[in-house]
MIFI-856745 format. One line per 2 residues: number of its first residue (from 1); their letters; for each residue x, y, z of C-alpha. Coordinates in steps of 0.25 Angstrom, whole numbers. Example, Ala and Ser with C-alpha at 12.3 -4.5 7.8 and 13.67 -1.06 7.14 Angstrom:
% residues 2
1	as	49/-18/31 | 55/-4/29 .
% end
This chain:
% residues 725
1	xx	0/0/0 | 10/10/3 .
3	xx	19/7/-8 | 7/9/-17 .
5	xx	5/23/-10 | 19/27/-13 .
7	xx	17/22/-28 | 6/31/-29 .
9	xx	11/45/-22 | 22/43/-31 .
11	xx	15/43/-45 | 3/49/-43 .
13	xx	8/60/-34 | 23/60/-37 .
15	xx	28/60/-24 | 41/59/-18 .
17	xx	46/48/-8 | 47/59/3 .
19	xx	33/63/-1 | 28/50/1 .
21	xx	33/47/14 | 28/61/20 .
23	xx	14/57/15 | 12/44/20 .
25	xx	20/50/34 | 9/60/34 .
27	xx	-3/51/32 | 1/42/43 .
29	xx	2/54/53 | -12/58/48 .
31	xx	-17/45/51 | -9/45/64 .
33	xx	-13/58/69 | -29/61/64 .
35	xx	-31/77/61 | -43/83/72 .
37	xx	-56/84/66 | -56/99/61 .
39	xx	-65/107/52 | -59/111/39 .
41	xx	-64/119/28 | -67/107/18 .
43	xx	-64/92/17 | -63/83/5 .
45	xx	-73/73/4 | -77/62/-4 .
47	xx	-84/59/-13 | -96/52/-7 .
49	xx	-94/63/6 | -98/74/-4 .
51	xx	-107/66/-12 | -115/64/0 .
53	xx	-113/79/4 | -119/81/-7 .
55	xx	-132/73/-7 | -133/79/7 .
57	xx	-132/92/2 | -143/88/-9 .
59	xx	-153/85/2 | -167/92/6 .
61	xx	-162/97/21 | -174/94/31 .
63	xx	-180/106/35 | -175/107/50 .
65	xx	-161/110/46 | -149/109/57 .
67	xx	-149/124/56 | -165/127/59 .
69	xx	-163/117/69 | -153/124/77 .
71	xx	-159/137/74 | -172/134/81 .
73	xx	-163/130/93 | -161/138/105 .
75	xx	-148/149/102 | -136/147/106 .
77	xx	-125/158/111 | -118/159/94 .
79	xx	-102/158/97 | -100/166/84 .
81	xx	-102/173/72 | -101/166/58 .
83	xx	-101/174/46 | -92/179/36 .
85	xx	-82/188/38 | -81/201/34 .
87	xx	-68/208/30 | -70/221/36 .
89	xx	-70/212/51 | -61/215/60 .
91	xx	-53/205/68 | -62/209/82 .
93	xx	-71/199/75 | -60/188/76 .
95	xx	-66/181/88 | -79/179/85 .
97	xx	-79/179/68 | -78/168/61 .
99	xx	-77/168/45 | -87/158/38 .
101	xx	-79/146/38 | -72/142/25 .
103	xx	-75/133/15 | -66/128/2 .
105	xx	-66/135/-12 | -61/124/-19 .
107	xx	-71/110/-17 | -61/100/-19 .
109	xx	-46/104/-17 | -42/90/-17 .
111	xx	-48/87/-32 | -41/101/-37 .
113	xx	-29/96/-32 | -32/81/-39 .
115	xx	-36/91/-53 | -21/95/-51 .
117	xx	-13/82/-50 | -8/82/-65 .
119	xx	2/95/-58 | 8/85/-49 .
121	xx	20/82/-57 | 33/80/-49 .
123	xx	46/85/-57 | 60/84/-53 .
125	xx	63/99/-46 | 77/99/-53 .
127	xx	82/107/-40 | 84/96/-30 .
129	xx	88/82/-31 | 86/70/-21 .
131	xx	91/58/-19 | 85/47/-28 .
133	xx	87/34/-20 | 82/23/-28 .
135	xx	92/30/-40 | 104/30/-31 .
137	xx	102/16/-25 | 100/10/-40 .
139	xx	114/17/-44 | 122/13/-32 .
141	xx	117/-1/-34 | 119/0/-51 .
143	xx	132/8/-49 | 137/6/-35 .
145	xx	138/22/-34 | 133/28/-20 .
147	xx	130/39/-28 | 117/47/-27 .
149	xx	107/49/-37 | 99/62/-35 .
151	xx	85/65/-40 | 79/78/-42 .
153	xx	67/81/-32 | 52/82/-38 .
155	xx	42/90/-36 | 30/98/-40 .
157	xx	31/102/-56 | 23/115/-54 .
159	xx	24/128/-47 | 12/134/-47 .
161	xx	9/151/-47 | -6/153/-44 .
163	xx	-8/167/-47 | -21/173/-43 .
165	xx	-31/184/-50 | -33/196/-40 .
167	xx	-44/202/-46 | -54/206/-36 .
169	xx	-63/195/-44 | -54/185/-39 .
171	xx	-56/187/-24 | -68/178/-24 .
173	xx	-58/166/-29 | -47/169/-16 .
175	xx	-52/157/-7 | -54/147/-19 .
177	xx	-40/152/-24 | -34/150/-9 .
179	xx	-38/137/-9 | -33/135/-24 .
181	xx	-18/141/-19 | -19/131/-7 .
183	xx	-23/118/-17 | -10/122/-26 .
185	xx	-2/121/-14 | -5/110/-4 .
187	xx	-6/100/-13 | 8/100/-18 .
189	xx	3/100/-33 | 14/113/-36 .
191	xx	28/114/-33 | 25/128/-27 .
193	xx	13/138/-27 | 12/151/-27 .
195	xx	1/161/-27 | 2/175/-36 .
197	xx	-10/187/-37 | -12/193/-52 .
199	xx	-12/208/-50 | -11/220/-59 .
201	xx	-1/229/-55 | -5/246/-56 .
203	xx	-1/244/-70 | -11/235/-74 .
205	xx	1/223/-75 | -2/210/-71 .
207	xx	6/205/-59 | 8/195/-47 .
209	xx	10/195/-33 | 13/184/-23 .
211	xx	-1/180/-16 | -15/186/-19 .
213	xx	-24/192/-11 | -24/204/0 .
215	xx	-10/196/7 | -2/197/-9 .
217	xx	-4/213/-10 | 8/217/-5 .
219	xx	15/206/-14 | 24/213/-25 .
221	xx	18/210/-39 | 26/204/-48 .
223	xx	28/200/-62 | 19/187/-67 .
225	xx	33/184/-74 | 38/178/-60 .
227	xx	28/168/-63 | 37/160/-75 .
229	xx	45/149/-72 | 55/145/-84 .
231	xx	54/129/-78 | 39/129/-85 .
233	xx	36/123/-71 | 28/134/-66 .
235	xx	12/136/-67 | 3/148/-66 .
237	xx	-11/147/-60 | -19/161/-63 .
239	xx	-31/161/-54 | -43/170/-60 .
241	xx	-55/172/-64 | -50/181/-77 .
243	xx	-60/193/-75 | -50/206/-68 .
245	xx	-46/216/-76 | -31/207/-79 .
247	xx	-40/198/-87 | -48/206/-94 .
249	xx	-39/217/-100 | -28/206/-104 .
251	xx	-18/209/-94 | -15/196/-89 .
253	xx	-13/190/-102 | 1/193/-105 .
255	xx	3/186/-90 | -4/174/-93 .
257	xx	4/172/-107 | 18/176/-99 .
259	xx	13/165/-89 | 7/153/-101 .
261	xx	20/156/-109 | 31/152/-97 .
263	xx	23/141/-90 | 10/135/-86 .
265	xx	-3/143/-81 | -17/143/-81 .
267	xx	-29/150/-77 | -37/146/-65 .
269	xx	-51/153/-66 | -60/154/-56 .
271	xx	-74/157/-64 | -81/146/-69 .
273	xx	-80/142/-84 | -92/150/-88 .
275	xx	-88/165/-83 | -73/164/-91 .
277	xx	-80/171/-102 | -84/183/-94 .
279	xx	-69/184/-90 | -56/186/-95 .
281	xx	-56/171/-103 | -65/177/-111 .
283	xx	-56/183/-119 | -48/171/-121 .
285	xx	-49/160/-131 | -56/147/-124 .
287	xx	-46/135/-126 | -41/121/-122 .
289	xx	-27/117/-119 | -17/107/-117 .
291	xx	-3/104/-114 | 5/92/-119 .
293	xx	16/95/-109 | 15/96/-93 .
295	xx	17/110/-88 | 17/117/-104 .
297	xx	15/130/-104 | 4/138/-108 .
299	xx	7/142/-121 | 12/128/-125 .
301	xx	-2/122/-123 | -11/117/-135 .
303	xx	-23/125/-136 | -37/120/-141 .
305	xx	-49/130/-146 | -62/130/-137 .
307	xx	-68/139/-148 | -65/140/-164 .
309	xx	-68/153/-163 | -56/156/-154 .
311	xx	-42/160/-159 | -33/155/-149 .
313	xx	-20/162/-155 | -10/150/-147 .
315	xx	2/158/-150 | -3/171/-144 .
317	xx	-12/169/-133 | -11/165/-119 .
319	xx	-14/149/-115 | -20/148/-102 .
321	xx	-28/137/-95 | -41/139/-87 .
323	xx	-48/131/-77 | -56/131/-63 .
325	xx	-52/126/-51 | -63/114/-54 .
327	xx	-56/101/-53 | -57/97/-66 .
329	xx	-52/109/-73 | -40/110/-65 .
331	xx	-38/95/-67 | -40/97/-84 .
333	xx	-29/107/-82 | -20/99/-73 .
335	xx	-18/90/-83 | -16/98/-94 .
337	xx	-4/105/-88 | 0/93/-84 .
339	xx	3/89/-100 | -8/77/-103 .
341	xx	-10/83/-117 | -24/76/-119 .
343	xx	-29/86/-107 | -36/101/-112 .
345	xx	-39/112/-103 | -47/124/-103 .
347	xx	-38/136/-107 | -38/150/-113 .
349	xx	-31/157/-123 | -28/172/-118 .
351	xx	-24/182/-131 | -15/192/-128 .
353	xx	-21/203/-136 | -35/200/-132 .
355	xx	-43/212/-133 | -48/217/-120 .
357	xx	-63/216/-117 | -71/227/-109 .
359	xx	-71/224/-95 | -86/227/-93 .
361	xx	-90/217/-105 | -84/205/-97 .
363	xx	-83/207/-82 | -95/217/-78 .
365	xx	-100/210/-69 | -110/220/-64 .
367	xx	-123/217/-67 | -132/223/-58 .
369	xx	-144/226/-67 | -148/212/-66 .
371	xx	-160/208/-56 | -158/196/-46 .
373	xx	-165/187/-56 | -156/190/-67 .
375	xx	-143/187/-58 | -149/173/-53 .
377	xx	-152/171/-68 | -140/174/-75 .
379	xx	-133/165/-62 | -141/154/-66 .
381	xx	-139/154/-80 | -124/152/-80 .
383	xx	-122/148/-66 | -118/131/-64 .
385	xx	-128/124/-54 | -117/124/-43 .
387	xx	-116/138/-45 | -132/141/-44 .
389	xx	-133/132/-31 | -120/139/-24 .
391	xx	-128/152/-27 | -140/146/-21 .
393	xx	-133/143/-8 | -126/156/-8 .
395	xx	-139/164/-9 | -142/157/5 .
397	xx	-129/161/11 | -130/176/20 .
399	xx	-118/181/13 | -111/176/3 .
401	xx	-94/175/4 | -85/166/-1 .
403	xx	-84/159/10 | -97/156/13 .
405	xx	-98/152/-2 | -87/142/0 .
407	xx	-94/137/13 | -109/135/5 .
409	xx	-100/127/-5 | -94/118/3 .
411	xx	-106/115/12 | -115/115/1 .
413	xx	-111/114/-13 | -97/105/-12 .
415	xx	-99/104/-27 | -96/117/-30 .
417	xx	-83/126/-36 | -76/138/-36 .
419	xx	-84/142/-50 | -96/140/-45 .
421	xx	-94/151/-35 | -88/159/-45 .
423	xx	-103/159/-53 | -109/163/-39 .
425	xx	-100/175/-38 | -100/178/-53 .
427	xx	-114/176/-56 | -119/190/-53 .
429	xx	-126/185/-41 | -117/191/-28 .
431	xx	-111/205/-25 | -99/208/-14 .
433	xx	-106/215/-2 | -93/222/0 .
435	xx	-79/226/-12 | -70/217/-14 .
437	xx	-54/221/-17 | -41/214/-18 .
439	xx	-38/213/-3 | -53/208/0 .
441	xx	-55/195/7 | -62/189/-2 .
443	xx	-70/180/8 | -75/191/16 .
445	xx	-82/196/5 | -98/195/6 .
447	xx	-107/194/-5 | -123/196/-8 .
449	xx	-131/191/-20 | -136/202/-28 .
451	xx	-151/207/-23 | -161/198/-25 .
453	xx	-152/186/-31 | -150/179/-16 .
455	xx	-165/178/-16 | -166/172/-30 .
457	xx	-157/161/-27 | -161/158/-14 .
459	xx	-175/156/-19 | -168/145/-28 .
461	xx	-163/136/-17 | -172/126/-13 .
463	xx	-172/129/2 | -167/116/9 .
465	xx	-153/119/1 | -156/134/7 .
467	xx	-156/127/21 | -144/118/17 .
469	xx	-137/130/16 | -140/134/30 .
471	xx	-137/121/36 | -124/118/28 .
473	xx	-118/134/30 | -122/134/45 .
475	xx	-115/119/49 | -104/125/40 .
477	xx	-100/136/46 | -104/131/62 .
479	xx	-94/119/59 | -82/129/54 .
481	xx	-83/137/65 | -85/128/76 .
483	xx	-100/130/78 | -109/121/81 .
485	xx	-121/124/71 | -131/128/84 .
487	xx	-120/137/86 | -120/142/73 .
489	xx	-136/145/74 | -133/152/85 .
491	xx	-125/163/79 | -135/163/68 .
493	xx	-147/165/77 | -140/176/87 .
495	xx	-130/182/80 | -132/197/88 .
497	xx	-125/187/100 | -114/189/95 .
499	xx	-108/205/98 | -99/208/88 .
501	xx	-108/217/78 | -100/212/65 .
503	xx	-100/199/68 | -116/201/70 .
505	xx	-117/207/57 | -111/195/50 .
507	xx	-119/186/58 | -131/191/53 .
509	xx	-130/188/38 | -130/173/43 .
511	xx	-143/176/51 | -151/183/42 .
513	xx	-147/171/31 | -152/161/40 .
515	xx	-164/170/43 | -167/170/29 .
517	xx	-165/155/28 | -173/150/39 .
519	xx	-185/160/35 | -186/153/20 .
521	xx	-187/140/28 | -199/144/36 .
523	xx	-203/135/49 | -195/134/59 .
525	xx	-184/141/52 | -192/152/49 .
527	xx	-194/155/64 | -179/153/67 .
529	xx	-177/163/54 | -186/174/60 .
531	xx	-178/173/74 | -164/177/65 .
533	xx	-172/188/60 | -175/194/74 .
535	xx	-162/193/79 | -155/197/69 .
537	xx	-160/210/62 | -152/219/58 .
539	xx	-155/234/51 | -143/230/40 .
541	xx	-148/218/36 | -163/222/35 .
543	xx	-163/223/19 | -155/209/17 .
545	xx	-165/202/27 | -176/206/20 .
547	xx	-171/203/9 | -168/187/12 .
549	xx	-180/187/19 | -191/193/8 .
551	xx	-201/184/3 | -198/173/14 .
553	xx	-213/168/14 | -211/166/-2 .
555	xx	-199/158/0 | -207/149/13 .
557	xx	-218/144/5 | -208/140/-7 .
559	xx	-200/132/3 | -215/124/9 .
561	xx	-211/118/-6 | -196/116/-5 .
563	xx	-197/103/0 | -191/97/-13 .
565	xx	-188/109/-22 | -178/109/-33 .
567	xx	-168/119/-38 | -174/128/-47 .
569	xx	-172/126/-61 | -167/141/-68 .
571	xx	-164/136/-82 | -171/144/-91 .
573	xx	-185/141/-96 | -190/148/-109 .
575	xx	-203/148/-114 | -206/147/-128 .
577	xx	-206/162/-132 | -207/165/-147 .
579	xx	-192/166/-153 | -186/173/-164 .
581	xx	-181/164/-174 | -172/169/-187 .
583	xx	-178/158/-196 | -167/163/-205 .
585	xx	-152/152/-204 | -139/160/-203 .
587	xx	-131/152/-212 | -116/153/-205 .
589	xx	-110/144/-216 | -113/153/-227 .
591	xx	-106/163/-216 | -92/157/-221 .
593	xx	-96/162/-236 | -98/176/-231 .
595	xx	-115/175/-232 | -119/181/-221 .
597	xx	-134/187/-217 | -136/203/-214 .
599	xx	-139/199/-201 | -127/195/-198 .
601	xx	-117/204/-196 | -103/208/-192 .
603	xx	-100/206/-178 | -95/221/-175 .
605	xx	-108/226/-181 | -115/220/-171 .
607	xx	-108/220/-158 | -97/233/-162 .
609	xx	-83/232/-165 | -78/233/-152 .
611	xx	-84/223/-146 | -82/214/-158 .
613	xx	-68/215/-156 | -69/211/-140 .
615	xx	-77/197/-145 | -68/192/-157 .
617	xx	-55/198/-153 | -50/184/-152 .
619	xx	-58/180/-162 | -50/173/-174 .
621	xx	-51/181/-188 | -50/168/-197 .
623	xx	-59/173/-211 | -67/159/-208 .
625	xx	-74/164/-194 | -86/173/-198 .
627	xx	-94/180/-186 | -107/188/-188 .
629	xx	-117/194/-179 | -131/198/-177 .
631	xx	-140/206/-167 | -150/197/-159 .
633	xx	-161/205/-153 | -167/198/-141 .
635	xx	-178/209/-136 | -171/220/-131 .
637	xx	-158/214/-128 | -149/213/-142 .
639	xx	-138/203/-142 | -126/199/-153 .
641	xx	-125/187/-160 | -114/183/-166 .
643	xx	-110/168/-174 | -97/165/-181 .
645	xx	-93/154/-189 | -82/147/-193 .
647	xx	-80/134/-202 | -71/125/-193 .
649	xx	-73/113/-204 | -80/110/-219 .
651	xx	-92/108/-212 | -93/114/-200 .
653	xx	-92/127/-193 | -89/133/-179 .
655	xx	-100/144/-175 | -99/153/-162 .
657	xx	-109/163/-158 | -108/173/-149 .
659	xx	-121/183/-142 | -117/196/-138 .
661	xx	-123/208/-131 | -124/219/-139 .
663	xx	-124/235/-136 | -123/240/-123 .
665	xx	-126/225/-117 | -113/218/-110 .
667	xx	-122/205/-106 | -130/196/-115 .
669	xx	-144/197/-109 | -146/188/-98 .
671	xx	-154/174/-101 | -149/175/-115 .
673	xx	-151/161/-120 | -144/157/-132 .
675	xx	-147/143/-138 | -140/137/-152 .
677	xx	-151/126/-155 | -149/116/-166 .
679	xx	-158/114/-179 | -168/108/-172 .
681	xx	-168/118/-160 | -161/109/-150 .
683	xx	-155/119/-139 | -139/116/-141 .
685	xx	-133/127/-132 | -138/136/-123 .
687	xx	-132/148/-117 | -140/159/-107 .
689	xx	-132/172/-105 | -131/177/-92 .
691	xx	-127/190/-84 | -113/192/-91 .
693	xx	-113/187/-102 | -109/195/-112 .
695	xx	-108/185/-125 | -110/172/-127 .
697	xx	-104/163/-137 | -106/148/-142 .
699	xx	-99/140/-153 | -104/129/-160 .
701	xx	-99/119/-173 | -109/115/-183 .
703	xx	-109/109/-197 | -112/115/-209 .
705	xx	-127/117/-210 | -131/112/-195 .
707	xx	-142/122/-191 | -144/130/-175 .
709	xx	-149/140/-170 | -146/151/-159 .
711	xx	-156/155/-150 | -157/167/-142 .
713	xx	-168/169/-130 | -169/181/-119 .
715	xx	-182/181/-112 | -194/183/-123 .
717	xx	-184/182/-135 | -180/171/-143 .
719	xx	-172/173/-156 | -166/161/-164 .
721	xx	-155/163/-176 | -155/150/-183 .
723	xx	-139/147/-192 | -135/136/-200 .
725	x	-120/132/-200 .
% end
């Protein structure tokens, strides 16, 4: 057994004699002397642990929870305040605060870690040598020379440089990339890791500096050239999510090119797939790569097209993978640097000269002429179901931070990642109750939905999961801090026992949450409800109660009939209005032949020169592509269409369309839908525009004379173009 043991350390994870012995030493005293029972933040279970968690978690909670049981007890002297920490608090509070306990960023650690095993290589250090004693003994028994033979030393084949965004919209991201930084270097996957910020100096220049964060602003900045390594054995890890200023005026190209020319390096982006269009990657050219070689460099990699309408210009632009800190991106990547050529990863090709677009056509993220409907609309258009359920426990939290997010998702949605809080936050639903800068904690930061959108989404939680929430939050917090949950119920139900008036203020968030709660409920827990409310009233939260607590009868008689409700089903439903149908086919073969209709036109006749050139500046000029445009008039909201073709074969032909806002519109009306139908009216693709939006493209391949059609729907209208390929 233990022979086999060594036999596996030593292949599977290259480890050294000495490394061998100190693991099996430090198992044995494990086993010898058990660890104390302590609370920790999180624990890796297994598989049937959390499939078990789950089912649990899927269950209809009986109506006497724990909590309303220990509610409607007698009170108890509350030994402390619970509640999240504000910044501005003084260290007078140090006896009595406690910060909400924490909770991971990153669910599974340990698989992340598995996702980077191709990076485990051990190569010779070519600095220090050893004595190899199986060599020597087979010369002095060969030769009879009591010479040595000496070996040089392995060791990790990487250094790692993880070099963090500072733009203020990464602050969100500090926690996950904490525990990202503490991944890389406790599991001995790098030879050595250090961590860098990406700064702008006063003259606009891209720099580094040793840290990140509030501790790193004394550090000196420093040249991103201190980052090459002539050895080839140095990688580069950009943390971002591609939307500061940097990103979108170009300037951090010519670092990525001077980092992809010398070495290795990638992007690690922290916004799911779906948002990279509305950030600086949509700019780049959409590609797939690979590398035939472990550790090539960036600029060596083979690229594949994604689109045929993409110029990648190899020579020119800058090669640069991108992926998430989902397992199996990071896994798809590992292998690929690690040389199994058969292995392709997402990547981008960033061009140097790329024209800059306006800021306000890509990142204006204010949009405060929408209602509370239309938020919780355009959310759940483009939102994933992980992401809509974390929103739905969110709107039953009192405030919202980050730590209190990590908590609901490790108590309650263990399924969930890092990009599904990245839709919450980016989904127009939430604002900061207070401003964020640089040196801002970015846990201490509260957040409130938007008016009227906490409401919306609570109302579409079936209220035992409402009650879940409840129940799990408080045996979460009681048990991190050492309460007992009556204890905890305690605080909640008399929080004016406690003197200190900030910690009271704090408190009091909890209590009007639980207030609200308890009141949808009804029965005994609206009893328990009504005694919050008379203990704690006070003037400044007025308005926010009554807001909670507005159409509570409403809401009592709905949950009579909850017993087995259902998640509520927000695809779109349509009736049949009448629709607008070009009986008329574009031919876009006789396209190719120069036979085009009047009503198609040139695409800077519809949309203006300048912003023609933004779209297509990346755009290839070959003579075969032709692109037209037409005006699509959908009530009162006038949108561009515009459809290229290009013949890829003798019988077939690539097509891309793009829609467009036009005239003083940034954003494709919202709940546009656009289908491309078949011959027969089959629905092949559906796309529904949301908030931010500001074009939408689809590519598709057909034969020469297959038939389709391109439907557009906005409330009442319907208009349908019908081409043959």
């Amino acid at each position: 057994m233990i022979d086999q043991l060594i036999t596996a350390l030593s292949k599977e994870v290259e480890m050294s004699a000495a490394e061998i012995a100190d693991t099996i030493w430090l198992a044995l005293q494990i086993q010898e002397f058990p660890s104390e029972s302590v609370s920790s933040g999180f624990s890796i279970k297994t598989e049937d642990e959390r499939e078990n968690r789950n089912q649990l978690n899927q269950q209809i909670l009986p109506k006497n929870s724990e909590l309303g049981k220990i509610l409607n007890q007698s009170p108890k002297e509350p030994k402390a305040g619970i509640y999240p920490r504000n910044e501005q608090q003084t260290s007078k509070l140090s006896n009595l605060s406690f910060k909400v306990p924490d909770a991971p960023s990153l669910r599974e650690p340990l698989t992340l870690a598995r996702a980077l095993k191709p990076l485990m290589r051990r190569v010779p250090s070519g600095r220090e040598l050893v004595l190899d004693e199986a060599a020597t003994i087979q010369r002095i028994a060969d030769e009879g020379l009591w010479i040595p033979v000496l070996k040089s030393t392995v060791e990790p084949w990487l250094d790692l440089e993880l070099v963090v965004d500072e733009a203020i919209s990464m602050q969100i991201w500090r926690h996950t990339i904490r525990e990202w930084e503490r991944l890389l270097k406790n599991y001995g996957i790098f030879r050595d890791v250090r961590v860098w910020g990406l700064i702008t100096d006063e003259n606009e220049q891209v720099q580094i500096r040793r840290g990140i964060g509030a501790t790193a602003k004394n550090q000196t900045p420093r040249s991103p050239k201190e980052l090459i390594d002539p050895s080839g054995r140095r990688l580069v890890l950009v943390v971002s999510d591609c939307v500061s200023s940097l990103w979108r005026n170009g300037a951090v190209t010519p670092v990525l090119e001077l980092w992809a020319k010398q070495g290795s390096m990638a992007i690690v982006q922290m916004l799911p797939k779906w948002l990279w269009k509305r950030t600086a990657l949509g700019r780049a050219s959409e590609v797939r790569l690979r590398g035939l070689t472990p550790g090539v460099f960036n600029q060596k990699l083979i690229a594949k097209e994604v689109s045929l309408w993409d110029e990648l210009e190899e020579e020119t632009g800058v090669k640069v993978p991108v992926f998430t800190l989902e397992p199996d991106k990071v896994a798809t990547w590992a292998q690929m640097l690690s040389g199994k050529g058969s292995i392709w990863t997402l990547g981008y090709v960033f061009k140097l000269d790329a024209p800059v677009k306006k800021e306000r056509e890509l990142f204006n993220l204010n949009h405060s002429e929408l209602s509370a409907e239309q938020r919780v609309q355009a959310f759940r258009v483009t939102a994933s179901p992980m992401a809509r359920k974390l929103a739905g426990l969110l709107a039953s939290a009192p405030v919202i931070s980050l730590p209190i997010v990590r908590l609901i998702r490790e108590s309650l949605l263990k399924d969930s990642q890092q990009v599904h809080v990245a839709e919450v936050f980016l989904g127009g639903l939430l604002k900061p109750l207070s401003k964020i800068n640089a040196d801002t904690n970015p846990d201490y930061v509260q957040y409130e939905f938007m008016d009227g959108v906490r409401e919306l989404l609570v109302d579409s939680v079936p209220s035992e999961y409402v009650l879940n929430v409840v129940d799990e939050v408080s045996k979460y917090v009681a048990k991190k801090v050492g309460l007992s949950l009556e204890d905890f119920a305690a605080v909640l139900r008399n929080p004016q026992e406690v003197e200190d008036s900030e910690i009271v203020e704090e408190i009091r968030y909890f209590t009007t949450f639980t207030a609200h709660i308890l009141g949808l409920l009804g029965g005994e827990y609206e009893k328990m409800s009504k005694q919050l409310n008379l203990d704690d009233k006070p003037n400044q939260q007025q308005k926010l109660e009554a807001n909670l607590l507005k159409d509570t009868t409403q809401q009592k008689k709905l949950l009579a009939n909850q017993e087995h409700e259902q998640p509520k089903n927000y695809d779109y439903q349509y009736p049949n209005f009448p629709s607008n149908i070009n009986q008329y086919e574009t031919n876009l073969n006789q396209w190719l032949n120069n036979i085009i209709d009047s009503t198609w036109q040139m695409v800077d006749q519809i949309l203006g020169i300048p912003k023609t050139s933004l779209l297509f500046a990346v755009r290839s000029n070959n003579n075969q592509r032709i692109i037209r445009a037409k005006k699509i008039n959908l009530e009162k909201n006038n949108i561009a269409l515009l459809i290229g073709v290009m013949p890829i074969s003798d019988h077939e032909s690539s097509i891309v369309l793009q829609v467009h806002s036009m005239e003083d519109k940034i954003y494709l009306p919202l709940g546009l839908e656009i289908s491309i139908l078949d011959s027969s009216g089959e629905n092949l693709q559906k796309i529904i525009a949301n908030h931010q939006d500001v074009w939408i493209k689809q590519e598709i391949t057909g034969k020469w004379g297959e038939q389709f059609s391109i439907k557009f729907q906005l409330d009442n209208s319907i208009i349908v173009d019908k081409f043959v390929i």
